[in-house]
C-alpha positions in Angstrom: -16.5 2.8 3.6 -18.8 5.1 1.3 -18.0 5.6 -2.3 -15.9 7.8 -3.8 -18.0 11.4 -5.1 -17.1 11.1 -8.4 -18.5 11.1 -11.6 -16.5 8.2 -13.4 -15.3 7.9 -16.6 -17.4 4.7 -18.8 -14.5 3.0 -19.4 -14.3 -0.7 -20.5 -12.3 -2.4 -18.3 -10.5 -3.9 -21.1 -9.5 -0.2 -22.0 -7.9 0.6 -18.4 -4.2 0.2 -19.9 -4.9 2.6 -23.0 -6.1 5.6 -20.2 -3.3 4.9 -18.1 -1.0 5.2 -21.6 -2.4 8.4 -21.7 -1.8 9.7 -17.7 1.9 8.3 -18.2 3.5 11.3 -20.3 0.8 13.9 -18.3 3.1 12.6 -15.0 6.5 14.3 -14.7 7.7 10.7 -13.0 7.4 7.1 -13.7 4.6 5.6 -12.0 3.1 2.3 -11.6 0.0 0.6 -10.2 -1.3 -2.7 -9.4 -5.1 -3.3 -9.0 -7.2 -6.2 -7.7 -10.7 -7.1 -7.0 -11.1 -7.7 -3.5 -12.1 -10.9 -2.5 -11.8 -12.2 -5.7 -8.9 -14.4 -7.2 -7.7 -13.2 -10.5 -4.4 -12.3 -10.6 -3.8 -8.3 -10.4 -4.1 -6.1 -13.3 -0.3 -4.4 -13.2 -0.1 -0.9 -15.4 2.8 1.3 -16.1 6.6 1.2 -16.5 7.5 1.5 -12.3 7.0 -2.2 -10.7 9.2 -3.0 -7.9 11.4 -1.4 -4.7 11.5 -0.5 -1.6 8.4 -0.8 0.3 9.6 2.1 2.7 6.8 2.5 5.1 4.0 0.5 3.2 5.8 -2.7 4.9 4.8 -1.1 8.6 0.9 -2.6 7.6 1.8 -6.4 7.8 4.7 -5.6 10.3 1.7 -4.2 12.6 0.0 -7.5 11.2 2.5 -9.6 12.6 3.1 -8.4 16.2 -0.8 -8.2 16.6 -0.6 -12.1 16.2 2.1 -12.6 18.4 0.4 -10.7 20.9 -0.7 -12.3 24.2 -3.3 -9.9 24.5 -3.7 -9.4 20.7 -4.6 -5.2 21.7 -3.1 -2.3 19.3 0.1 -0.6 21.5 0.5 3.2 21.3 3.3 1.7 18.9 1.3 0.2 16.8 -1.0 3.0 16.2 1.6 5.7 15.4 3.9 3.8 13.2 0.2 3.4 10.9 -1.2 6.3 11.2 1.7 9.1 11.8 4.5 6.1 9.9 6.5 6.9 13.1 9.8 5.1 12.5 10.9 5.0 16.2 7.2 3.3 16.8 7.9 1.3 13.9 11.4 0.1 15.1 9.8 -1.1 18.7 6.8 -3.4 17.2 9.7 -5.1 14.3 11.8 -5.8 17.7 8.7 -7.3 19.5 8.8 -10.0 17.3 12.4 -11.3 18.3 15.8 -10.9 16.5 15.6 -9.7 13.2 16.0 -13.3 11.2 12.7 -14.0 13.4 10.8 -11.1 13.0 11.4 -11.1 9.2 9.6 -14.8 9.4 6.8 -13.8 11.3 5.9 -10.9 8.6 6.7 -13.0 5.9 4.3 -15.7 7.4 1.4 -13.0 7.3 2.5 -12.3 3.7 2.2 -15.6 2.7 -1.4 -16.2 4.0 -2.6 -13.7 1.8 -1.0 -15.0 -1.5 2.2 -12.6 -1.3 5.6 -14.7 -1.3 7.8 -11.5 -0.7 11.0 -12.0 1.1 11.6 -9.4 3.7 14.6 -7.9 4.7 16.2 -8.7 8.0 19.5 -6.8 8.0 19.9 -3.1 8.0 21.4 -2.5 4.4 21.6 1.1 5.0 22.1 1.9 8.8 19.9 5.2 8.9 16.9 2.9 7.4 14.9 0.2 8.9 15.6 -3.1 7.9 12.3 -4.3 7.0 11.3 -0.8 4.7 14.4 -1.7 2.3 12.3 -5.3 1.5 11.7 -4.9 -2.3 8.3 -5.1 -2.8 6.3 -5.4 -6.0 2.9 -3.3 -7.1 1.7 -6.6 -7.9 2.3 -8.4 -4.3 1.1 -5.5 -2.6 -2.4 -5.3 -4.6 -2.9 -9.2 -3.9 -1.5 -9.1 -0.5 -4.3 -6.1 0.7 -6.8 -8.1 -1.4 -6.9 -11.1 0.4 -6.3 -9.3 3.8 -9.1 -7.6 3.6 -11.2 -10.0 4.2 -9.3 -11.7 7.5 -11.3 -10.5 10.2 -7.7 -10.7 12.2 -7.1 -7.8 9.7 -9.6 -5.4 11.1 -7.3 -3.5 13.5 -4.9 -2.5 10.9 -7.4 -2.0 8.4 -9.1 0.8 11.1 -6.0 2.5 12.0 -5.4 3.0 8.0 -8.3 5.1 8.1 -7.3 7.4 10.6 -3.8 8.4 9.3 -2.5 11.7 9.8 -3.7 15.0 8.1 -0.2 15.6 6.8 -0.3 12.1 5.0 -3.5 12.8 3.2 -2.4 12.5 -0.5 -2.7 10.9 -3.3 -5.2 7.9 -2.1 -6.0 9.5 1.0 -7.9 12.5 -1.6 -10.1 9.6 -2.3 -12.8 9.5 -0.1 -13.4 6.3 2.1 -10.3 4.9 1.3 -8.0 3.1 3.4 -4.2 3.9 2.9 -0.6 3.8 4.0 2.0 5.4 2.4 5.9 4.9 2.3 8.9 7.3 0.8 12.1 7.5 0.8 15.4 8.0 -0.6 17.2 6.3 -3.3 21.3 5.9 -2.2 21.7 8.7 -5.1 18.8 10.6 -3.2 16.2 10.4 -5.5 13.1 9.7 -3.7 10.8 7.0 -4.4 6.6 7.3 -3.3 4.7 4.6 -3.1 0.9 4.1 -1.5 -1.5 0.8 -0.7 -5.2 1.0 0.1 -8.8 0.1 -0.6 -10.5 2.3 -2.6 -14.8 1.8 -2.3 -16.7 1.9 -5.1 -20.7 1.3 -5.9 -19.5 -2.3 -7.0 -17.3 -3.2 -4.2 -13.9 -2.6 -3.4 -10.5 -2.3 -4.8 -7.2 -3.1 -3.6 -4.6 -1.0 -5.2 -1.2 -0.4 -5.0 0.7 2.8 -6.7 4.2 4.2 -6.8 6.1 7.3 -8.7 10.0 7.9 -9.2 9.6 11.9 -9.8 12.3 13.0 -12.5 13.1 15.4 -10.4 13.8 13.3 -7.5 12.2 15.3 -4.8 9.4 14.3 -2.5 7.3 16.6 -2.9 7.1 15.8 -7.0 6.7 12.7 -5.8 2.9 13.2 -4.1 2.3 15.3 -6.9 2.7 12.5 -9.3 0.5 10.2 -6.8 -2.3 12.9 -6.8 -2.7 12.5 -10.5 -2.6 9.2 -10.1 -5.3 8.7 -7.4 -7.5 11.6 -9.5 -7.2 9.2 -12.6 -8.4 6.1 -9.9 -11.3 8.1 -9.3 -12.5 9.0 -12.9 -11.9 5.5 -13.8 -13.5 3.9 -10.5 -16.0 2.3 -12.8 -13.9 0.3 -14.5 -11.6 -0.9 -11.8 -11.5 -4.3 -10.5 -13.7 -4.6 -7.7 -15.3 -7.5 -5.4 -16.3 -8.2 -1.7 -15.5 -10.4 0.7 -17.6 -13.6 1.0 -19.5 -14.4 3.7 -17.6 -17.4 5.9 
């Protein structure tokens, strides 16, 4: 990954909540973000008033985790790759029922989870029949930031980490403006209809690399405010990159 090209903002760390104070009334939506140092073991630095829900197609990352494991030949499937990089539901659907019934498969992602620090339950039964089971998991900023964290330095993790970097050109928002950064996104529908937009990735920096997770509930309720509240976010992440928590993996 090369670094962002940006010219940051000299921001104390220490002052990162007082600048995201600021972006909060600038963003016609409630956002959130979670941010950790890759590598490193402090506990994520969690900003905003937006925390927890779905995790919509963000969960597809250690569901493609998962089925890689409990693969006899431990190669990325066509499936694999399109529910990453296009977040192609049916694609999705077919890796979640590789790993067995649904009670199963939900223990074999949340095993992944767990290795990397993130005790998130996920969800095995279809609470709203038009939506995968595992997307409706609620999944906190917080757990997704120390989850990517850790992962990124699993060399079992490589894979998925690759095909995050190759996701479709009609994804590219918010994180995926950043340059060098791997990202998945996730979005969907509220049972009122208000849509929710949420993103992970690593973002590079010339101090390492950070793990971030961000989300925005758009007033208006409509997707499309929805990556426009994500681009501001991801353009404050770049004129703050200098402050954000960063590390690298250790050497094993």
């Amino acid at each position: 990954m090369s670094p962002p090209e940006s010219s940051p903002t000299e921001v104390p760390a220490d002052g990162l909540a007082a600048e995201f104070a600021g972006l909060q009334p600038m963003v016609d939506a409630t956002i959130g973000i979670a941010m950790s140092a890759v590598g490193g073991s402090a506990p994520p630095r969690v900003l905003g008033d937006w925390s927890s829900g779905p995790a919509w197609s963000t969960m597809k990352v250690p569901v493609v985790m998962a089925a890689l494991r409990a693969s006899d030949s431990g190669e990325v499937t066509p499936e694999m790759t399109a529910a990453i990089t296009q977040s192609d539901n049916a694609a999705a659907e077919t890796v979640w029922a590789s790993l067995g019934d649904p009670s199963t498969a939900a223990r074999k992602v949340e095993a992944v989870l767990a290795e990397f620090g993130d005790a998130t339950v996920v969800q095995q039964e279809k609470v709203r029949p038009e939506y995968s089971a595992f997307g409706q998991t609620d999944w906190a900023l917080a757990n997704q930031s120390r989850f990517l964290s850790a992962a990124a330095c699993d060399s079992r993790t490589e894979t998925v980490l690759a095909l995050m970097g190759e996701i479709a050109p009609d994804q590219i928002w918010g994180l995926g403006a950043i340059p060098g950064t791997k990202f998945k996104g996730g979005w969907g529908p509220s049972f009122s209809g208000a849509y929710l937009v949420r993103q992970i990735g690593l973002i590079p920096t010339p101090s390492g690399l950070n793990a971030v997770a961000i989300a925005a509930q758009p007033n208006s309720g409509t997707y499309e405010d929805g990556i426009t509240a994500l681009n501001k976010v991801a353009d404050w992440l770049t004129a703050h990159s200098a402050a954000l928590p960063t590390g690298n993996c250790q050497p094993s």
